[in-house]
Structures are given as C-alpha cells and as structure tokens.
Residue, then its C-alpha position, 0 to 999 in steps of 0.5 A: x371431615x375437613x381440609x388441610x394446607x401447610x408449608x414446610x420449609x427446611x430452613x426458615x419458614x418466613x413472613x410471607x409465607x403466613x399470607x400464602x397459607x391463608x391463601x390455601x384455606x380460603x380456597x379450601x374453606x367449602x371443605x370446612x365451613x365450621x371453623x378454622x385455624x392456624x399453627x406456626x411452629x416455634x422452629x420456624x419451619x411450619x405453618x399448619x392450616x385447618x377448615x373444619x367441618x364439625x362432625x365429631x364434637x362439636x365444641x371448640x374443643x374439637x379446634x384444630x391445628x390440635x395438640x397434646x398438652x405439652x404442645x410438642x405434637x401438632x396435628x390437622x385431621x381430615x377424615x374420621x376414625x370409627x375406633x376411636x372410642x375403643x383407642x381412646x379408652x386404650x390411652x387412658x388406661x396408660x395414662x393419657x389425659x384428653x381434653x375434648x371427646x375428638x376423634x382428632x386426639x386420639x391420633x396425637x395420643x396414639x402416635x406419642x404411645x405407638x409411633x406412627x407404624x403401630x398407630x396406622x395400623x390400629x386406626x379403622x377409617x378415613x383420614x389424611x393428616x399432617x402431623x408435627x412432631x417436636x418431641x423428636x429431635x430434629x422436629x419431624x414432620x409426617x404426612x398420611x393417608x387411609x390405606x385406600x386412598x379414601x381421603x386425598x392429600x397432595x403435596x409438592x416439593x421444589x429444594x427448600x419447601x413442601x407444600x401439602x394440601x386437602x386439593x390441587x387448586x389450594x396448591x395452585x393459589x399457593x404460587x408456590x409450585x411452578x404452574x406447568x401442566x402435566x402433558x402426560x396428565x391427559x393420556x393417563x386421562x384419556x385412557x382411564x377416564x380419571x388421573x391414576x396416583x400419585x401424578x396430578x394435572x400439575x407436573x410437579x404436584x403429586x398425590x402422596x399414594x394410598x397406604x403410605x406416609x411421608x416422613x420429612x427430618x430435617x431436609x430429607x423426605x421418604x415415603x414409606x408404604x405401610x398397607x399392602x391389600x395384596x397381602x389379604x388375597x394371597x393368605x390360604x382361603x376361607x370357605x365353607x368346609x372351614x368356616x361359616x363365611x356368611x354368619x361371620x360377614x353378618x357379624x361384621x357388617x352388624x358390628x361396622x355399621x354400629x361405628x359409621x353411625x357415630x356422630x354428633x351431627x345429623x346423619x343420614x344414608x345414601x339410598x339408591x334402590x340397589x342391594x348395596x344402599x339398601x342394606x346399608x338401611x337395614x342394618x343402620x334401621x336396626x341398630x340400637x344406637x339409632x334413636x331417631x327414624x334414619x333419614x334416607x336421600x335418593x335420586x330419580x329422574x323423569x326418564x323411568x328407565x332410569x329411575x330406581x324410585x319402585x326400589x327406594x320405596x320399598x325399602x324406605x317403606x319396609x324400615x319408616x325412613x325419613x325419605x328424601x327423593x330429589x328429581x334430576x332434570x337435563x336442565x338442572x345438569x346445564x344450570x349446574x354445570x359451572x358449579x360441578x367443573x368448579x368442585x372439580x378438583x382433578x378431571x374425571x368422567x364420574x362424579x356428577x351423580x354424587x354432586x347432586x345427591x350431595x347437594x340433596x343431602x345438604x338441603x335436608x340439613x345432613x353432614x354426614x351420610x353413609x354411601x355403598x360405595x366400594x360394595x361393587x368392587x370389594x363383592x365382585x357385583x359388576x356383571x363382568x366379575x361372571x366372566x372373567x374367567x373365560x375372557x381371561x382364557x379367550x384373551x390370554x389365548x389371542x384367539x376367537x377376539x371377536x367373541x371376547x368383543x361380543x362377550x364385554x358388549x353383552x356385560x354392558x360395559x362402556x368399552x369399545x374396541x379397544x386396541x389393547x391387546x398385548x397379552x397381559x393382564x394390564x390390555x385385559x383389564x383396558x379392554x373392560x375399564x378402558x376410555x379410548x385406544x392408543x389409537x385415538x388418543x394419539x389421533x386427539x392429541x396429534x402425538x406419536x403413538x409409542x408415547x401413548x404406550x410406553x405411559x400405559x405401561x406405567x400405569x400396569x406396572x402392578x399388574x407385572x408381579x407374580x403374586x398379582x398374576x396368581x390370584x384367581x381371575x375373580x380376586x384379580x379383578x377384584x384388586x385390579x377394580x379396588x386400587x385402579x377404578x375406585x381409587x382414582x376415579x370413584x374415591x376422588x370425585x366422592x371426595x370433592x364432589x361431596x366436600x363441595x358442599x360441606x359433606x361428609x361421605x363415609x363408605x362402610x364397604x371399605x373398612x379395612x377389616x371387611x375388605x381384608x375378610x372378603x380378601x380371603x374368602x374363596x373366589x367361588x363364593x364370590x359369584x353364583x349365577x342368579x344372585x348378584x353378590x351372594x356374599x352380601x346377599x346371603x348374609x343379609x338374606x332375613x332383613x332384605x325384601x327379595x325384590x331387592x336381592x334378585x333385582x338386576x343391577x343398575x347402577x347408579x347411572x343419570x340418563x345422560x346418553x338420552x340428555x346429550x341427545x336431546x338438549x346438549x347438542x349447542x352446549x356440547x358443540x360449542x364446548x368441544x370446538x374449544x379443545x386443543x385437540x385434533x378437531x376434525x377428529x374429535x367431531x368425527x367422535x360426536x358424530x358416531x355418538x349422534x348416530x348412538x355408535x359411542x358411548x356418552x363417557x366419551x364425548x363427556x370424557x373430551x369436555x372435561x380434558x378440554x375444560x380440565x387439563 
C-alpha cells in the first residue's frame, strides 16, 4: 500500500522534470512513510516515483521502482495481491527466480510470463500500478487498476507528456496540468455527493476508469477495459435446486479471509457492531494462521442512539479481541476539520467516519485492517434492496409518485423529492442515492438547467444497455450500487481518508471471486424478510450470536444531524457565506435543515463543494 507519481514524456524526459517528480512524492509521502525511491529509464522517457508503506516484506528488498533481473521491466505497486504466494510459486515452477518475498515481484514476473491480459486476470486484490516495459520494442509503458476501482490512479495527458499519480493534489504540484477547474465537476458533485470516473475537480486530469489498463508506445496511449462485473450477473443463476449456495460462500468466505490476513505488519479489523464486521472477527477469530489474539478497533459516540458499543462487545467478547473503542466528540470533528479537508484528495460527503476510525487505528500501531466495506452492496443489505421491486413498477409506471415518495422515506434514505422522473432507470436510481434535484442545483449554481440534465445523462449512460435493463431489480440495484455509490464515493474516500494516515484498508467483500459468485446467485436468496442479507447470515449462522444476525441495521453513521445543530451553527454559517453559490438560496437550504426539513448530507455536501471544488 503506497503511492505512485511518474512523468512519461514521448520525446525526451529532461532535467527539470527530475525535481518535479520529487515534487509529486513528497505530496504523496503520507501514503508511504517507509521508504522511497526513484528510476529514470535508460530511454530517456521515464521517471517512476514510489512512497512505500511496508506491509508485505519488510526489508529493503521490497524497495521500489522494483525490477526483474535484467532490468528491462520496472514496476511501482500500490496495493496488495492476496494470491501471491500461489503465483509465486507458478513462477518458480517455469523457472523464474525471485529476489525478495514481495508481492510486488510477482507482478513483474507475471507479466513477463503472461502479458498483461493473462496477468490481470489471475491477480486476486487491490492494486493500481505502472509498469515499464524495455523488453519490447519500442518501450511500452502500462498504467492499471483493480477491477473495481479499489485503488485510485490519475493521470493527465497534454501532446508530449503523461503524468500519473496516487492522487489529483500530486498532479497538481507537478505544474504540469493547466490548473483549470472542472465546472462540470460540481454538478457531477451536486448530484451524487462525490465525483463519478474518470473525471475529477481538474478538467484535464482523469482517473484511469476500474477495470481497465492504459497502454502508452511509443506516442500513442489506449485504454483497454479487460473486466466487465456485468458479465457475472447475466450468466444462468444458481440456486438452491442445483447448488448449495450457503455451504459454497462459507467456503469462500473461509478461504479469502486466510489471504486478507497475510502481512508482515501488524493487522487488525474494523468492528463496527454490524453483521458485516462482526463476521469478518469470526472468520479472521478462527483462522489458523492467526497466532495472536485479533486486535479489533471501534467507534462510539456519547449520543446512545448512535453507538453500537452493546454490539462491538459482544462479538469482541464472544472471540477475546484485542478491543480498541475510540470515543468521537462534536469537538474532536471541528478540531479535525482542516486535517480531513486536507486528506481529502477529491470532494465527497462521506469519508469523515473512516478518518477517525483510521486514525484510532494508527494510534494502536496498525498498518493494515480489514474493513466490511462493499458487503452492503455485493448482499443486497441496504433496506431499499426489499423494495425495488415494487418501486421500480410504481416508478416505471408514472403513477401513484406519492406512495413511491412515502415508500423511500419509510427506507430512510437521505433522499428528498427529487425531480428526476423521466422513466428510466437512471431517475429511479437518482430518486433513491441522489443529492439535490436538477432544480436546485441550477438554483446553486445560477445556470440554465437543461446543462444540469444533459450531464446527468452522461453519468446514466450505463444504465441505457439492454443487458443492464434485464437484470432482476434486486441484481440491477445491486451493479448500480457496486459501480456508481462504492466506486466513486465509498472507495475513494476509504482510500485517502485511511492513507492519510499510513493506513492500509482491505476489503474482503470485494474479491473478485466472491462478488462474481453472489453475481450469479438467484435474486431471491438475496432478500427474505426478517433477515438482513441471508446470503451471509446463513452461511455464518453457527459462528455469529443471533443478537447480531437479527439486529436492525445502522449503519456506520456519526450523529452529525444532532452535531450541526448544537455546536455548527457559526462554524457552518460562516463556511457557507463563503461559497460562490446562490447565497440566498443556499441560506434558504440551511434554514430547513434548522427547522429538521433536510437532511445534514445536504448542507455538509455545500461545505465541501465550497471548500473543494
């Protein structure tokens, strides 16, 4: 888990571009406080830049820019491959040699023995990385991230140069990229609450899209999707008639945790109280490659109806975890609140949770963690999974938009009325995860509203394929949730909110095999009644209390409705008289969140766009 910066220059990469590069790193250097290191390529084409945290061996052997013998492929990693043992020892057995125990080297291996398709589709994990390749002719340079999107990388291209790093601000203090904001940044932001791929705040920096790898010879650059998740949710379903679907994620689940719990550092797990943590402690409890009592970190809040303590103790109780509880304060949140716009490499209304809890974590000496994130999307556990069914057929319909109203309101969604309704998929989906309407934000923003619309359907533009439209409601929620909501908002602000603090996040929810498994399961397994996500919870139904099984979900949520209103209002007031946005219309928006007419996403959503964008 690190950070990368590189300046790719199709003619000659000169002197001064040497001390930009180590301009870039030390922006990047809280991602990777262990060690650092450049390469500048015999071509006269590359500089590669690295900032390692160690996590994976811990020598210097596990330096990068690393390369293969020859010194003919260089590569910078960020991120882990859980398989990397199993590859490994692939290698070995055609006859490649290996100079540390790095997971980094199995990439540079890999791709001299496979090729870059035959790699990506065997590595199990996160990663972004670049990798330089002198071996062909001409030298070719490739740029790739994990198929969905858990690690960042951004780059911009101008006639003569690419630049690439770990986050926007590296680019930014590169000098390279004209600094010209993106206007259209803040309606994507405004609509969403983040800033959906591949555009960012920057107008001509992009963030190189999930599942993809950008290819640079010479001076030509391609981007080549090689995973498509929609593959999985079309393929014909499993269930119980033909398969024993709990028995097999069971398995799975067993299986995975053994590789997220590999690392040479200390590790730990995120406990929240919810089913999704809590099983992640029973399995990493029970595993036998732990040879220590698991070290659990939690958050609790002096307002009970917040807090999950009841929860966290029981399960750190019930497997004798290490237990770390942090309380959270309105005042710890105002005397971070610089620190967290810091870490906050592109806008977005979440993220302020992991901060802290990433924080904790790095206080008790943690470099790595396991998180539940991506559970919520990938089981179908947020409470309008139950009925999309029937508000897809109340919204496709047109009629009766009052009980579709009451219906989301009942689901406590953070929505509000929003004026999204054209009849397609994509104003479904807006109506349950949208921020503000077409409306108001044409309000904010003092622009003609048709530009509002015509960049909404950009983002839906993935919502128009046939192949999408057929999936089961419950299916299609499920890919709309995975690649609109945790890609660009919950995966991001994971992302630098933990690296902010030299932390490494891993998500066992999201391994590739497990996702493409729950893809295919038959929508029906997906949802019963009294039991939130029964796909997990009956697959870990012997190891679970049912106290956790059967709770009602909570959600990771800080009481930030009940802080704004007691301690925010100068701090807020005075944030929000700032913006360059219609200020008559945006007091107008505080004042029916004072009156508890809006939600605080909303009002938190215009501090940032003001602070941010």
């Amino acid at each position: 888990m690190c950070g990368i910066a590189g300046i790719y220059h199709f003619k000659f990469f000169s002197p001064p571009y040497t001390e930009v590069l180590y301009k870039m790193l030390k922006v990047l250097s809280h991602r990777g406080p262990d060690d650092r290191g450049v390469y500048f390529s015999a071509d006269k084409r590359l500089g590669l830049g690295h900032c390692r945290l160690s996590i994976i061996d811990l020598s210097s052997l596990g330096h990068q820019p690393m390369s293969n013998l020859s010194q003919t492929i260089w590569l910078a990693h960020n991120g882990e491959i859980y398989n990397y043992q199993q590859l490994r020892n692939e290698l070995k057995e055609a006859g490649y040699s290996f100079v540390s125990c790095a997971d980094t080297e199995v990439i540079i291996y890999g791709y001299q023995h496979w090729g870059i398709e035959g790699l990506l589709k065997r590595l199990k994990g996160m990663f972004a990385f670049a990798l330089y390749d002198c071996q062909s002719k001409p030298c070719r340079l490739i740029l790739a991230r994990d198929r969905f999107g858990i690690k960042p990388l951004y780059y911009y291209q101008s006639g003569e140069l690419i630049a690439f790093a770990s986050e926007v601000k590296a680019i930014s203090a590169s000098g390279l990229a004209p600094f010209k904001k993106n206007d259209k940044a803040k309606i994507n932001f405004l609509v969403l609450g983040s800033i959906p791929e591949p555009m960012s705040t920057l107008k001509d920096v992009f963030l190189l899209p999930a599942g993809t790898y950008m290819s640079v010879e010479g001076n030509q650059a391609r981007i080549v999707r090689y995973y498509e998740l929609l593959d999985s949710f079309s393929q014909p379903k499993l269930n119980l008639s033909n398969v024993n679907v709990y028995e097999d994620l069971r398995q799975k689940l067993e299986e995975l945790i053994d590789l997220y719990l590999i690392s040479d550092a200390p590790l730990g797990v995120f406990l929240s109280g919810g089913l999704d943590s809590s099983a992640l402690v029973a399995l990493a409890a029970r595993s036998k490659l732990r040879s220590k009592p698991l070290v659990t970190l939690s958050v609790i809040f002096e307002e009970k109806e917040f807090s999950e303590d009841l929860y966290q103790k029981i399960i750190s109780q019930k497997y004798n975890t290490e237990h770390y509880a942090l309380k959270i304060t309105s005042k710890d949140f105002y005397r971070e609140i610089d620190n967290i716009l810091d870490a906050m490499d592109q806008p977005t209304v979440d993220g302020i949770n992991t901060y802290f809890v990433s924080q904790a974590a790095k206080k008790t000496g943690l470099k790595a963690v396991l998180s539940g994130l991506g559970a919520d999307e990938v089981f179908c556990g947020y409470p309008w999974f139950k009925k999309i069914r029937w508000l897809k057929k109340i919204y496709r319909s047109g009629k009766f938009l009052g009980y579709f109203w009451d219906l989301i309101g009942s689901l406590n969604i953070r929505s509000q009325k929003l004026s999204y309704f054209k009849g397609d998929l994509l104003g479904l989906y807006l109506g349950l995860r949208g921020l503000f309407s077409p409306a108001q934000i044409a309000k904010l923003l003092e622009i003609d509203r048709k530009e509002i619309e015509m960049e909404i359907q950009k983002i839906g533009s993935l919502c128009q394929r046939s192949d999408i439209k057929k999936l089961d409601p419950i299916d299609w929620l499920s890919y709309m949730e995975i690649n609109f909501y945790l890609k660009n908002q919950l995966l991001k602000d994971t992302d630098f909110m933990s690296m902010y603090h030299a932390l490494e996040t891993r998500v066992p929810y999201l391994e590739h095999s497990l996702v493409e498994y729950i893809a295919r399961i038959d929508a029906d397994l997906k949802i019963k009644p009294n039991t939130p996500k029964p796909l997990l919870a009956k697959s870990l139904k012997d190891i679970l209390p049912t106290e956790i099984i059967f709770k009602r979900k909570q959600g990771f949520v800080f009481p930030w409705q009940v802080w704004f209103k007691k301690d925010g209002r100068g701090f807020l007031e005075e944030g929000l008289s700032n913006l360059s946005l219609n200020k008559k219309y945006v007091f107008a928006l505080w004042q029916k969140f004072q009156e508890g007419r809006l939600h605080w996403s909303r009002i938190w959503a215009l501090y940032v766009a003001g602070k941010k964008i």
